[in-house]
C-alpha positions as CSV (number, residue, x, y, z in Angstrom):
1,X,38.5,-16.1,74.6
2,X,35.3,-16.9,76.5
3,X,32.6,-14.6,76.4
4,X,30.0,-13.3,78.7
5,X,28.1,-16.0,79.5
6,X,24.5,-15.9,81.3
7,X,22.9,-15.7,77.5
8,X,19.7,-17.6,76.5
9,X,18.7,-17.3,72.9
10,X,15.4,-18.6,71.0
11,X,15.4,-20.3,67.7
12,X,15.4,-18.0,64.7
13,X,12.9,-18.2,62.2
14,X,13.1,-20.1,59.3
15,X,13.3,-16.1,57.1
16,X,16.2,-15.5,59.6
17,X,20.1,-14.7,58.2
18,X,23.0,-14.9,60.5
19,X,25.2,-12.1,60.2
20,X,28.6,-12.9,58.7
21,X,31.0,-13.0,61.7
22,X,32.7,-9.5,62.2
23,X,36.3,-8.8,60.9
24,X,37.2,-6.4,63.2
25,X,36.1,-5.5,67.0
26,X,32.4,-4.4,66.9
27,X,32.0,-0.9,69.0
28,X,29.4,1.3,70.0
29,X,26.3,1.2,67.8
30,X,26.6,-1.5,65.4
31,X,27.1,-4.4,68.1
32,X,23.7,-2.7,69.5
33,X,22.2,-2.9,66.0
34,X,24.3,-6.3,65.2
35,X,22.5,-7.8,68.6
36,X,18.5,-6.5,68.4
37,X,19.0,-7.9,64.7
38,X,19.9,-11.3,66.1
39,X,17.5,-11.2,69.3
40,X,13.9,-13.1,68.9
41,X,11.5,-13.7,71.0
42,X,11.8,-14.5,74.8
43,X,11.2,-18.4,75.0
44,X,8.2,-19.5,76.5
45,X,8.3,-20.9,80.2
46,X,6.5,-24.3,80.5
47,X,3.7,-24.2,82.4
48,X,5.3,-25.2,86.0
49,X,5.0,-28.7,86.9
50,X,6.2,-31.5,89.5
51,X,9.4,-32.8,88.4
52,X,11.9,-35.3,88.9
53,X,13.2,-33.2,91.7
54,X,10.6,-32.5,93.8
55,X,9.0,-36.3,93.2
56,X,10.5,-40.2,92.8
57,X,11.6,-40.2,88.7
58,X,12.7,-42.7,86.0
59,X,16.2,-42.6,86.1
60,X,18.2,-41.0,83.3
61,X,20.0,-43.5,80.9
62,X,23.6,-43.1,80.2
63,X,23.8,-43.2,76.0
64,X,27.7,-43.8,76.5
65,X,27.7,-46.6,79.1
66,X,24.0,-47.7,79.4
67,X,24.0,-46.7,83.4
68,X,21.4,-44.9,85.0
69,X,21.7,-41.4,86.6
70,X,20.0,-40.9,89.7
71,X,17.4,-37.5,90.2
72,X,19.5,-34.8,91.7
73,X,16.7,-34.5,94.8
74,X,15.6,-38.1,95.4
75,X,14.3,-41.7,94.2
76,X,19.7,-28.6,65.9
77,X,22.7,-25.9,66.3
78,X,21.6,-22.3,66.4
79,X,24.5,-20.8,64.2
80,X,23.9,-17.5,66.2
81,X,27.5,-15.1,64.9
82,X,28.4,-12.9,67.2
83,X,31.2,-10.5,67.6
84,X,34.1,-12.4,70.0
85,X,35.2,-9.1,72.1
86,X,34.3,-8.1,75.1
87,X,34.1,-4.6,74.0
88,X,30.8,-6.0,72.0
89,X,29.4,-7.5,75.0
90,X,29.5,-5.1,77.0
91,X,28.1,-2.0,74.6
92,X,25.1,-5.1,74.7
93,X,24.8,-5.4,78.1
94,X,24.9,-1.4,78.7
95,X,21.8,-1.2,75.8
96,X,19.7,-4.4,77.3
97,X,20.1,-5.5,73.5
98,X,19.2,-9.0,75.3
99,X,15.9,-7.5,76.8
100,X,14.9,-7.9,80.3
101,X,14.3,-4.0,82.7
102,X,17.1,-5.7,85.2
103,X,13.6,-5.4,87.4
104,X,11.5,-8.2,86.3
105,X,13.8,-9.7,84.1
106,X,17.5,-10.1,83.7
107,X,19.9,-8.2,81.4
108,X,21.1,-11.7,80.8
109,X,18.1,-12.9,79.1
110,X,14.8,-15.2,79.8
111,X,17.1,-18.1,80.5
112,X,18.1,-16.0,83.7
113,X,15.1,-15.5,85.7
114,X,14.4,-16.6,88.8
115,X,11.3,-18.9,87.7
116,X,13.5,-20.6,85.0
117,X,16.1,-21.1,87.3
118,X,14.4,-22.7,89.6
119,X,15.4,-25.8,89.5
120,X,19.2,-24.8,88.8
121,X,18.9,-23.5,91.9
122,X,17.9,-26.5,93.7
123,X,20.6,-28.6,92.1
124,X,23.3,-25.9,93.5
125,X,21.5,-26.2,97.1
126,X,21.6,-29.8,96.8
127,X,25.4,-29.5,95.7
128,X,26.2,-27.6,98.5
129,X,24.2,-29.7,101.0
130,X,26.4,-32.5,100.4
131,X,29.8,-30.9,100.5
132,X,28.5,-29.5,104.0
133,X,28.1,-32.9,104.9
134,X,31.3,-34.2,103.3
135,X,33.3,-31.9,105.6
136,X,30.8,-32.1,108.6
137,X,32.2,-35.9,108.4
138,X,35.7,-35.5,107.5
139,X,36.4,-33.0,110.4
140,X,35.4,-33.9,114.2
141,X,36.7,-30.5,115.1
142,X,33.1,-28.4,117.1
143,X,34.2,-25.8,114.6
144,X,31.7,-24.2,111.8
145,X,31.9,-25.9,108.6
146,X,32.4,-22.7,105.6
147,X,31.3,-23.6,102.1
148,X,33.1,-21.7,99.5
149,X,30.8,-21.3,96.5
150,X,31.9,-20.0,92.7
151,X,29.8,-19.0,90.1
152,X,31.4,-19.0,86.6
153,X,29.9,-16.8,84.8
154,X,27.6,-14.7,87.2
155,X,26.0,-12.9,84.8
156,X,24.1,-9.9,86.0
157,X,23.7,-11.1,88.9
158,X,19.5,-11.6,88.8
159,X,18.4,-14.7,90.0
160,X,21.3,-15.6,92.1
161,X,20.1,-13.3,95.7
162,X,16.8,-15.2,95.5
163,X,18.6,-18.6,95.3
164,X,21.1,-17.6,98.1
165,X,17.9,-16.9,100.5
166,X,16.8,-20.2,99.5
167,X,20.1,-22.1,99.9
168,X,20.3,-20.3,103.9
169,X,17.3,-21.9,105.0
170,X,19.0,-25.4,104.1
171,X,22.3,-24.9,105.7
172,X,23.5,-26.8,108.8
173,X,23.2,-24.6,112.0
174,X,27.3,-24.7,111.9
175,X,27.8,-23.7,108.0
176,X,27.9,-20.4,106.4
177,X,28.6,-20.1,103.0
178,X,31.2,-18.0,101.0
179,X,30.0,-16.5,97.4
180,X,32.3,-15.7,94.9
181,X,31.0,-14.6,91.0
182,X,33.0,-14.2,87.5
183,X,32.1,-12.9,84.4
184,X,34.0,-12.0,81.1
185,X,32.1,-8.9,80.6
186,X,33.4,-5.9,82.8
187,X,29.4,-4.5,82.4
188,X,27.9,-7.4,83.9
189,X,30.8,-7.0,86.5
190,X,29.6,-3.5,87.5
191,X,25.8,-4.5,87.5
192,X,26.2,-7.4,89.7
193,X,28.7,-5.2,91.9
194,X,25.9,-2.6,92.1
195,X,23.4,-5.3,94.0
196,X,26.0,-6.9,95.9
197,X,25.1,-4.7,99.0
198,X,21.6,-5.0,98.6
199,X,21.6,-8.9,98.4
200,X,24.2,-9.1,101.8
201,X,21.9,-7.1,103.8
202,X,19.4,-9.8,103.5
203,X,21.6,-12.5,103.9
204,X,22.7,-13.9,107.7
205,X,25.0,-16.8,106.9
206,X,26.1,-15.3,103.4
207,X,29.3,-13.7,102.8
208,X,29.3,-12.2,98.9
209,X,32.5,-11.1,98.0
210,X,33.4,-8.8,95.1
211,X,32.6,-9.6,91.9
212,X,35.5,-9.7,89.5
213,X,35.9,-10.0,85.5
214,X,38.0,-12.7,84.4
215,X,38.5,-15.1,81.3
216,X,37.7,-18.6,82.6
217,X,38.6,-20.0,79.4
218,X,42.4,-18.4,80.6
219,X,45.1,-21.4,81.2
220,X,45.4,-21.7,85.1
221,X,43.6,-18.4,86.0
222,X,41.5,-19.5,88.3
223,X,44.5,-20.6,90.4
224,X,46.2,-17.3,89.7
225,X,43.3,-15.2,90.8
226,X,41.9,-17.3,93.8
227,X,45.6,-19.2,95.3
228,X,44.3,-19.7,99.2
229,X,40.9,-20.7,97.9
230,X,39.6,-24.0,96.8
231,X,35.9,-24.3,95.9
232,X,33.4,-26.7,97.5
233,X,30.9,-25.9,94.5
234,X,31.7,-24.5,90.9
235,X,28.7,-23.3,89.2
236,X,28.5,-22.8,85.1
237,X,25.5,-21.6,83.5
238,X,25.2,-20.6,79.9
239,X,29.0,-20.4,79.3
240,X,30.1,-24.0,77.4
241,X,27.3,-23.8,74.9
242,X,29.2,-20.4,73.6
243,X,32.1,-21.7,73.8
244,X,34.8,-24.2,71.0
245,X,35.9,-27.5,72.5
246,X,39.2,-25.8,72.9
247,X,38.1,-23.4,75.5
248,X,35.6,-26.0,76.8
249,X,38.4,-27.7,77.6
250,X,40.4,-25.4,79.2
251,X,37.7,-23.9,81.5
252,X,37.1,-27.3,82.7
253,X,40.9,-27.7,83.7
254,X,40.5,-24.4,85.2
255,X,37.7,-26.3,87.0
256,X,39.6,-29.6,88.0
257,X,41.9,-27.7,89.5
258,X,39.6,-25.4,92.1
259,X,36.9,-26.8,93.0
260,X,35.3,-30.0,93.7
261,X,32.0,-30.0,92.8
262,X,30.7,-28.6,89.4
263,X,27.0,-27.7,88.8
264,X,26.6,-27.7,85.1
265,X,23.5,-27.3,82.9
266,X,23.5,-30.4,79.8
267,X,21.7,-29.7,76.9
268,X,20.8,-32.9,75.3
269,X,19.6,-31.6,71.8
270,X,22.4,-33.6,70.2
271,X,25.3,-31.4,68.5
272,X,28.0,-31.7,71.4
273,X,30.3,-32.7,68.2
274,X,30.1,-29.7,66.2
275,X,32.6,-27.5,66.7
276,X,32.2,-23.9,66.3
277,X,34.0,-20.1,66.8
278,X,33.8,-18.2,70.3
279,X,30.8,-16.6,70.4
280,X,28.7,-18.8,68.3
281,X,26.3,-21.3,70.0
282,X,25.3,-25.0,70.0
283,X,23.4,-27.1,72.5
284,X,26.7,-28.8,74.3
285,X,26.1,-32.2,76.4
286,X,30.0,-33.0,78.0
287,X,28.0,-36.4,79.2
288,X,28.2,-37.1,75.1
289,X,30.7,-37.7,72.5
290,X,33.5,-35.8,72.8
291,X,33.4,-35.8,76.6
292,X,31.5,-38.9,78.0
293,X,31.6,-37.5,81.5
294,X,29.3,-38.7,84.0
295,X,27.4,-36.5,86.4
296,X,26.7,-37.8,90.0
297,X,22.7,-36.8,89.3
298,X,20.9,-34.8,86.8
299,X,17.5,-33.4,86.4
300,X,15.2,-31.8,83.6
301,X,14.6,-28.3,83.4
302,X,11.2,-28.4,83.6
303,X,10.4,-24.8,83.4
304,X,11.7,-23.9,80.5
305,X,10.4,-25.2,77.1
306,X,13.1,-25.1,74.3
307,X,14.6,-26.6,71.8
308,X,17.8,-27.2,74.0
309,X,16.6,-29.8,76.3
310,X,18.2,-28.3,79.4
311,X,19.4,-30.5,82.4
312,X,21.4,-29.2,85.5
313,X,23.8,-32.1,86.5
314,X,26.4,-32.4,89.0
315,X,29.8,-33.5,88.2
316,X,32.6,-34.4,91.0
317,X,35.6,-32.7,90.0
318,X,37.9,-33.5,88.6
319,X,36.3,-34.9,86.1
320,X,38.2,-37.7,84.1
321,X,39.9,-37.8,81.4
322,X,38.5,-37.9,77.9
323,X,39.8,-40.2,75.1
């Protein structure tokens, strides 16, 4: 099953023991005490600095093809074991085991803040920007143009208001947008449905929906819970790396088959191979060995400094098929 997804997690120290994966569903205060003995120390933003998406950029080189991926905007595993029911993630979530004051910081973790973000959420805008002007030139009609907008998992729902506001000011004068947000985690549900209102009533071309809680490793669930709605933009953040290759694999069918954009972030640390339980983590690159996808652009995630090597790539969907 796929898990709550909008975690970011630091490298444990080298005195560090993993906890031995729990035999039976973890409640109440032991996940609490299972999680704060897991959690380190927030990584450390980069100091900010002009990257390949505001400014011309070497071009990224493809390791499985030797082609060169164009900037989005212009010319070791962490055996982290972790309990794999919702249940746990949500008694988590409810004691901000993962830090953050839902204030100044996200439930969700560093990795969801609206500074680290930053350039995830300029990769989404420029997502959207060019299905707006795929459908400004495949209809003629004087009609508005509506982009319909997915984010798998949402998370807590932090940074995402900030990058809305953002993404409005880029919008033809004929588009509006349509948000829609996921998440495993019934908690994360309810906190993200608590700022909905808020974050509409500063929007003008924004339509948020409800937030619902949904398994988007589920076979076909997508199409189950959305049938009259196909999605110009998926977004994933944080949910893959979590994830084994055989719910990697079925979110992304659940992906091919809704939407057709995806906006993914690629960790190029180098472990896409390993294998591991739902719930543990490894730095996941689907542009590597087992996947070999190619993204249409990707950039560096300049803000953040880890040991993940975080890019935000966009992939047109559906994406093809691996060997």
């Amino acid at each position: 099953q796929a898990l709550p997804l909008q975690r970011r997690i630091s490298r444990p120290s080298s005195s560090s023991k993993a906890l031995p994966l729990a035999k039976e569903p973890c409640r109440g205060s032991l996940c609490l005490l299972f999680a704060s003995s897991q959690r380190k120390s927030s990584r450390l933003l980069a100091t900010p600095r002009r990257s390949a998406c505001w400014t011309t950029s070497p071009d990224h080189k493809s390791p499985n093809t030797g082609t060169k991926w164009r900037s989005c905007f212009g010319s070791g595993p962490v055996n982290l074991q972790i309990p794999t029911t919702c249940e746990a993630f949500d008694d988590v979530c409810k004691k901000r085991a993962w830090g953050g004051d839902g204030v100044s910081g996200s439930f969700s973790g560093s990795g969801s803040s609206v500074a680290v973000t930053s350039i995830l959420c300029k990769t989404l805008t420029q997502a959207i920007l060019d299905a707006a002007q795929e459908k400004q030139e495949q209809s003629r009609a004087e009609g508005g143009v509506v982009l319909r907008v997915l984010d798998a998992p949402n998370g807590d729902f932090f940074w995402m208001p900030h990058c809305l506001a953002a993404i409005e000011i880029r919008l033809p004068d004929n588009a509006t947008l349509e948000y829609h947000g996921v998440d495993v985690s019934k908690e994360s549900t309810a906190l993200s449905e608590k700022r909905r209102g808020e974050a509409s009533s500063r929007l003008q071309k924004t339509t948020i929906n409800s937030f619902r809680t949904l398994d988007v490793a589920a076979p076909g669930i997508l199409e189950q819970t959305f049938p009259d709605v196909h999605f110009d933009v998926i977004m994933c953040h944080d949910a893959i790396q979590h994830n084994p290759h055989s719910n990697v694999r079925s979110i992304l069918s659940n992906f091919d088959l809704a939407g057709d954009r995806l906006v993914l972030d690629v960790d190029k640390a180098g472990s896409s191979a390993a294998d591991i339980a739902a719930g543990d983590f490894r730095p996941l690159d689907i542009t590597a060995s087992p996947y070999g996808y190619e993204p249409e652009c990707m950039d560096k995630n300049t803000f953040q400094k880890d040991f993940e090597q975080e890019h935000f790539a966009i992939f047109k969907l559906p994406l093809p098929v691996s060997a």
